[in-house]
N, CA, C and O atoms as a printed pandas DataFrame, in Angstrom:
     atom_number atom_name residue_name chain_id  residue_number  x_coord  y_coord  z_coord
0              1         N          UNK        A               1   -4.691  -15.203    2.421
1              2        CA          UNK        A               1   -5.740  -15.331    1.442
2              3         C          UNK        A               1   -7.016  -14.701    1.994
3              4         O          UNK        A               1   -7.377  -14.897    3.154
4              5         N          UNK        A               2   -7.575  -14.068    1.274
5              6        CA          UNK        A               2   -8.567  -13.210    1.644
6              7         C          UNK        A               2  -10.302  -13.780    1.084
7              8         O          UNK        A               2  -10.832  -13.736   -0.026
8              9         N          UNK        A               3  -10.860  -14.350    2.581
9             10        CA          UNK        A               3  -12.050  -15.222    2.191
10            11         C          UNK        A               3  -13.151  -14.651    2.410
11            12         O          UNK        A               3  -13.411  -14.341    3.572
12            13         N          UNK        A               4  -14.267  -14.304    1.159
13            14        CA          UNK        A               4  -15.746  -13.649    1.813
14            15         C          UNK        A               4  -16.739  -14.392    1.516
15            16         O          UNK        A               4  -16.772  -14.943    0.416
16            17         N          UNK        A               5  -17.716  -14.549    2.411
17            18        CA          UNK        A               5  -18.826  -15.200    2.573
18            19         C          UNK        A               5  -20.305  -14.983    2.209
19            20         O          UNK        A               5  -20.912  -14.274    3.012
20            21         N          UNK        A               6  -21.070  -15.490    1.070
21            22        CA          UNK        A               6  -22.085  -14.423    0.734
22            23         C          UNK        A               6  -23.068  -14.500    2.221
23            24         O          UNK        A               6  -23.097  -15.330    3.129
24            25         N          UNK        A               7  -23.733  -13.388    2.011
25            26        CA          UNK        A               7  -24.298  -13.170    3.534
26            27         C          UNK        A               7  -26.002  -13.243    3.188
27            28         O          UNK        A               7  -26.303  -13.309    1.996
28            29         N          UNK        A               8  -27.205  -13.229    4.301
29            30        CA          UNK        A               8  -28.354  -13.342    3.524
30            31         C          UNK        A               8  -28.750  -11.972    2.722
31            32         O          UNK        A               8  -28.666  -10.861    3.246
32            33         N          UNK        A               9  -29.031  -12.116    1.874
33            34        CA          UNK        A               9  -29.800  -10.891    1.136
34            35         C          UNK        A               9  -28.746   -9.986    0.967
35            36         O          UNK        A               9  -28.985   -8.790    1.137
36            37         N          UNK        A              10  -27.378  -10.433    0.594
37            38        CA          UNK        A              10  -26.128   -9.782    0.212
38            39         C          UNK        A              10  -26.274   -9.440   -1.521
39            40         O          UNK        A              10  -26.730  -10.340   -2.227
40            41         N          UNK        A              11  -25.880   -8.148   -2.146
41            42        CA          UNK        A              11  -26.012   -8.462   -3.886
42            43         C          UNK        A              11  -24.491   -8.518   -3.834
43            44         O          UNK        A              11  -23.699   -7.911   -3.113
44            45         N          UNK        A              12  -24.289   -9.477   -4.867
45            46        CA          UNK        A              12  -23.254   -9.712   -5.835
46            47         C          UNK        A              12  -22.108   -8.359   -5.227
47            48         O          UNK        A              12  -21.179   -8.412   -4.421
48            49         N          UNK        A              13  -22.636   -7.300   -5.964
49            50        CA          UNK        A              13  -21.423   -6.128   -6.011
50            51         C          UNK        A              13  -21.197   -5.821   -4.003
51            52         O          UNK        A              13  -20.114   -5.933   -3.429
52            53         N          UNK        A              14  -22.138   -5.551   -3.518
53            54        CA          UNK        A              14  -21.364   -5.654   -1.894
54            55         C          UNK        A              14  -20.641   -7.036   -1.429
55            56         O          UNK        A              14  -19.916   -7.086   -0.436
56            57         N          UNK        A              15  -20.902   -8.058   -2.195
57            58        CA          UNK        A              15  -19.630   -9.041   -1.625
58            59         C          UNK        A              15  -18.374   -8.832   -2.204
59            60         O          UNK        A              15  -17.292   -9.134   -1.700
60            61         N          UNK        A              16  -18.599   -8.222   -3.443
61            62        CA          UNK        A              16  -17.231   -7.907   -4.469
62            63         C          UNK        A              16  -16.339   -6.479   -3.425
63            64         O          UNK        A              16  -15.144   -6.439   -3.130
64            65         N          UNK        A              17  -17.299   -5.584   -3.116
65            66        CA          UNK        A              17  -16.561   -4.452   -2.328
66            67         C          UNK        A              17  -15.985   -5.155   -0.888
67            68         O          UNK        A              17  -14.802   -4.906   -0.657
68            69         N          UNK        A              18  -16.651   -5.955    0.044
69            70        CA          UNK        A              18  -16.115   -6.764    1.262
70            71         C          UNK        A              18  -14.851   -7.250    0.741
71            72         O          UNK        A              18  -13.843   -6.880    1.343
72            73         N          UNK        A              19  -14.709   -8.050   -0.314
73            74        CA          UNK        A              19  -13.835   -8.752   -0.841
74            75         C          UNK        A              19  -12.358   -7.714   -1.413
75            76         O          UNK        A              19  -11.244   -7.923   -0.933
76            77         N          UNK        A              20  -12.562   -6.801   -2.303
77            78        CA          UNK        A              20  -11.568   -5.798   -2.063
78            79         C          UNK        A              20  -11.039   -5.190   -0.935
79            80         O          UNK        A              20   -9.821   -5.044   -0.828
80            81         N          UNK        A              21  -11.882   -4.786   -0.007
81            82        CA          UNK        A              21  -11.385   -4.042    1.030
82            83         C          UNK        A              21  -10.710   -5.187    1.690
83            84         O          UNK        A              21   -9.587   -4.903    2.108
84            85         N          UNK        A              22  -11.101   -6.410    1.892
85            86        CA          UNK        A              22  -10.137   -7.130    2.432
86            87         C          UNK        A              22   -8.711   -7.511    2.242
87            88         O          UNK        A              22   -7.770   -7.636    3.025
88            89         N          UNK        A              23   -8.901   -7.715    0.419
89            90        CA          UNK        A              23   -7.450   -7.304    0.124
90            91         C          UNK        A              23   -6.781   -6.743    0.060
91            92         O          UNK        A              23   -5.624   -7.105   -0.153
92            93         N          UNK        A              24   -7.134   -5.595    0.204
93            94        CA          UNK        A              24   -6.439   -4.067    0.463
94            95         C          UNK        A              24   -5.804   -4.160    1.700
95            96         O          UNK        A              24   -4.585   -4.037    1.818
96            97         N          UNK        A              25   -6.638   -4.389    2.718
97            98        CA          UNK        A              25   -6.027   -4.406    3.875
98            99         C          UNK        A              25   -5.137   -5.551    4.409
99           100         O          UNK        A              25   -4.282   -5.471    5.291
100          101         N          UNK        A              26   -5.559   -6.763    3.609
101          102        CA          UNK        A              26   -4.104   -7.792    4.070
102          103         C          UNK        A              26   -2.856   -7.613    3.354
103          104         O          UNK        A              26   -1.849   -8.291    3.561
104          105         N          UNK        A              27   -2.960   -6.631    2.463
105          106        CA          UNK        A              27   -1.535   -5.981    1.981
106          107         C          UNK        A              27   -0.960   -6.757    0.591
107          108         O          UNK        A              27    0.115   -6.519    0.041
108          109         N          UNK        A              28   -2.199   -7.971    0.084
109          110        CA          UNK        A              28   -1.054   -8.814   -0.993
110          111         C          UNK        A              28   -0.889   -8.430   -2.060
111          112         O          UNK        A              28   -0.092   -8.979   -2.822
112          113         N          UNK        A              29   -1.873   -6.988   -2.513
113          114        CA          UNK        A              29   -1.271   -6.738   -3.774
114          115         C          UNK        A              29   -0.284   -5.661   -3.905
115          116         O          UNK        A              29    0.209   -5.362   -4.993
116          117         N          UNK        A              30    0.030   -5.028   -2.705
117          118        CA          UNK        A              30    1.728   -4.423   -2.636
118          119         C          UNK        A              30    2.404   -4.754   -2.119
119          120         O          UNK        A              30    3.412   -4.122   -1.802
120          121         N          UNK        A              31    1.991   -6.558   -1.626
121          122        CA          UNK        A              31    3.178   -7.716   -2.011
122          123         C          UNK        A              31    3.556   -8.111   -3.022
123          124         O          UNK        A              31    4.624   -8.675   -3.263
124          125         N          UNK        A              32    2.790   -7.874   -3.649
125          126        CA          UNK        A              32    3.229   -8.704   -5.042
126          127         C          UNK        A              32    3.399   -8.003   -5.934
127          128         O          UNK        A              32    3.585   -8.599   -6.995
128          129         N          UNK        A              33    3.423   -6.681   -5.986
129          130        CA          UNK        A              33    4.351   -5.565   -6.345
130          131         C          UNK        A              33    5.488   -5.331   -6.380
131          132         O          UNK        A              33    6.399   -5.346   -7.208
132          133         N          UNK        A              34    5.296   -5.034   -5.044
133          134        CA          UNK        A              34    7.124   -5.538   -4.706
134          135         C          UNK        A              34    8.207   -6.074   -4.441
135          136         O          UNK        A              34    9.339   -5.673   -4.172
136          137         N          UNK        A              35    7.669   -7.128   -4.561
137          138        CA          UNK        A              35    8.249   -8.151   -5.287
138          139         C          UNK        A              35    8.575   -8.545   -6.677
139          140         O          UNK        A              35    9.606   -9.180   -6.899
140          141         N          UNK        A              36    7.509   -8.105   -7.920
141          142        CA          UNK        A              36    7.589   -8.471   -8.962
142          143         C          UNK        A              36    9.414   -8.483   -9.473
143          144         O          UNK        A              36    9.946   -9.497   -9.926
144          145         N          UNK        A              37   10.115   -7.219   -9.288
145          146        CA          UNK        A              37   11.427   -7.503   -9.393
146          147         C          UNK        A              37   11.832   -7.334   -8.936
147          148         O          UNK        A              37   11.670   -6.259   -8.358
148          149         N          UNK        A              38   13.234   -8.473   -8.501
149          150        CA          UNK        A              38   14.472   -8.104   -7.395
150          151         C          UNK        A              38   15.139   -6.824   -7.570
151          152         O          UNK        A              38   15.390   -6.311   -8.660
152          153         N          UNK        A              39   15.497   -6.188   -6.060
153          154        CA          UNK        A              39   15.678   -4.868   -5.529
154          155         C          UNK        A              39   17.082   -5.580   -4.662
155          156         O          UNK        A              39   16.989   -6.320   -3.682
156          157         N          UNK        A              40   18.427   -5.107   -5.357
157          158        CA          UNK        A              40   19.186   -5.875   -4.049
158          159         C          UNK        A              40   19.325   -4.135   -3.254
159          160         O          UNK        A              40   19.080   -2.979   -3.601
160          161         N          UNK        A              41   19.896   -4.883   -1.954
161          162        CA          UNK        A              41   19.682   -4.574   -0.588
162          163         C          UNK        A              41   20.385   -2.913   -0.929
163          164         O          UNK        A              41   19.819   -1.901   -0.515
164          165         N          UNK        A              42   21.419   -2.872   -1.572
165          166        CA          UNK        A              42   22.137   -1.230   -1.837
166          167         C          UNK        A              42   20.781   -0.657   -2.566
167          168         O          UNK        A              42   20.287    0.169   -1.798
168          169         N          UNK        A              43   20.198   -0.751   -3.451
169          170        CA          UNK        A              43   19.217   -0.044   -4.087
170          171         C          UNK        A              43   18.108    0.390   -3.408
171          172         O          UNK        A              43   17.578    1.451   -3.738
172          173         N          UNK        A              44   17.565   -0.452   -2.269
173          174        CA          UNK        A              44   16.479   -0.490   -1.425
174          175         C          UNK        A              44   17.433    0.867   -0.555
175          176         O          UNK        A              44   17.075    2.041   -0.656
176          177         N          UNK        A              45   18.351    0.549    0.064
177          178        CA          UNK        A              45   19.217    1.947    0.757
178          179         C          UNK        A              45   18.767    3.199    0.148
179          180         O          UNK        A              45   18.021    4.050    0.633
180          181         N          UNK        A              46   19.422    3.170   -1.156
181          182        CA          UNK        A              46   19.245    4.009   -1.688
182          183         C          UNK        A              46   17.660    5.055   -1.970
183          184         O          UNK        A              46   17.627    6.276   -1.820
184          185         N          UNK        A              47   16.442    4.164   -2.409
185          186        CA          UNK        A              47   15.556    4.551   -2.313
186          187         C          UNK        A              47   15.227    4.974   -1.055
187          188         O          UNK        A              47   14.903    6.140   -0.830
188          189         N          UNK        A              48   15.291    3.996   -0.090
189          190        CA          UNK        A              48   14.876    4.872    1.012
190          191         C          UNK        A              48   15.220    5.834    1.409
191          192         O          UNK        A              48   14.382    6.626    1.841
192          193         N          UNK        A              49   17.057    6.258    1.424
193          194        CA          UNK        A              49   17.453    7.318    1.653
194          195         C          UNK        A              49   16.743    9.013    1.072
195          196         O          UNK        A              49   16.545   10.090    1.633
196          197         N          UNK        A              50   16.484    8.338   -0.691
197          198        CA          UNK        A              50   15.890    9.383   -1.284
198          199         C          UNK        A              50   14.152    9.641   -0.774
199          200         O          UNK        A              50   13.460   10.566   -1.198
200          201         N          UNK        A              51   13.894    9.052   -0.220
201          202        CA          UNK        A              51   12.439    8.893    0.356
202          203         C          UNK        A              51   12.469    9.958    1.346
203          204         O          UNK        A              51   11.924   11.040    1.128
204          205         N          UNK        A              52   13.181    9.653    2.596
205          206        CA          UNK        A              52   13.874   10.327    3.428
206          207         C          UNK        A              52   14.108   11.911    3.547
207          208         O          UNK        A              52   13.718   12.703    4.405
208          209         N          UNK        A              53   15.059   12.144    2.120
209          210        CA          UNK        A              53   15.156   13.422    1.712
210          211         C          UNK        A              53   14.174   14.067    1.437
211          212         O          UNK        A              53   13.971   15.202    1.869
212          213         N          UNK        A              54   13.295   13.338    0.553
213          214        CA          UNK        A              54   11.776   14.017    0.301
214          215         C          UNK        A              54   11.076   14.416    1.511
215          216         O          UNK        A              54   10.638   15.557    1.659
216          217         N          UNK        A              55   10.958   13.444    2.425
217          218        CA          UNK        A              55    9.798   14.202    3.496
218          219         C          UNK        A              55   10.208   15.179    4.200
219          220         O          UNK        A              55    9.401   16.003    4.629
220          221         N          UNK        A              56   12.060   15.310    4.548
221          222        CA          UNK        A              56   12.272   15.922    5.463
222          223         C          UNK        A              56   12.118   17.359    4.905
223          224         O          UNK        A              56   11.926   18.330    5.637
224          225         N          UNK        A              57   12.228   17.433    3.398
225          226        CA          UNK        A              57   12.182   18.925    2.171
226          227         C          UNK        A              57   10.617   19.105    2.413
227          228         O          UNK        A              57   10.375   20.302    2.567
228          229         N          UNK        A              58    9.776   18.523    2.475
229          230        CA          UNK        A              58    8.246   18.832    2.314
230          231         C          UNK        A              58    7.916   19.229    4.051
231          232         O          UNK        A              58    7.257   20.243    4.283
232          233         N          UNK        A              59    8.343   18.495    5.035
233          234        CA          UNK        A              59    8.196   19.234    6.286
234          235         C          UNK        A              59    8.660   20.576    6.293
235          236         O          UNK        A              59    7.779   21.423    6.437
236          237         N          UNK        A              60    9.758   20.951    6.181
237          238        CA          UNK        A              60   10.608   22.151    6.345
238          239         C          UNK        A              60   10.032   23.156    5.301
239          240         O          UNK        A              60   10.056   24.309    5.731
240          241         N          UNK        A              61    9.520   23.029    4.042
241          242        CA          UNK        A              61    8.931   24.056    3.626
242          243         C          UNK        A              61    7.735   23.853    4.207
243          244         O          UNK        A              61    7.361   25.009    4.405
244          245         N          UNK        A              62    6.761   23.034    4.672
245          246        CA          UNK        A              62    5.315   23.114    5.156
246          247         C          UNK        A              62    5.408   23.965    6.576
247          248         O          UNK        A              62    4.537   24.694    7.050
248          249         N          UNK        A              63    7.346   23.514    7.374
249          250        CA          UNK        A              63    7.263   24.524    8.443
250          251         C          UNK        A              63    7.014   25.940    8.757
251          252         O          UNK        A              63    6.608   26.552    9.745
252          253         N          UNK        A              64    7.637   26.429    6.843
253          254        CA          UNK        A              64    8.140   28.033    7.007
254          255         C          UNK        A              64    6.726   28.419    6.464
255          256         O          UNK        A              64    6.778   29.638    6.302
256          257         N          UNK        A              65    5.458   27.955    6.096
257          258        CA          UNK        A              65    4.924   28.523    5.505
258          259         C          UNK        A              65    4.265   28.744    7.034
259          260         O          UNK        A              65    4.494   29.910    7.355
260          261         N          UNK        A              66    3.783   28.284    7.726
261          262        CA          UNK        A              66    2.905   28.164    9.227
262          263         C          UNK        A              66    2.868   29.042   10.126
263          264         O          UNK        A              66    2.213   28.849   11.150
């Protein structure tokens, strides 16, 4: 849970930006993303595999262009 504290002579909108960046960085709203629906364990394979394929295609042409 992500807790901010108003500070002295803090406005409103810089506690609101402290407060995002914090959640951003403790990760819970692409927890709760991915989570929203079950992924069984072959499908997660699968994506990753295709993930995989992607970077190794975007290295290898970023190689030949260099």
């Amino acid at each position: 849970m992500a807790i901010v504290v108003l500070r002295n002579n803090e406005s409103q909108d810089q506690l609101l930006k402290r407060f995002r960046k914090k959640v951003v960085k403790s990760g819970v709203l692409s927890t709760v993303r991915r989570k929203r629906w079950f992924v069984s364990k072959s499908e997660l394979r699968r994506m990753e595999r295709k993930k995989a394929i992607r970077r190794i295609k975007r290295r290898m042409s970023k190689g030949g262009e260099e």
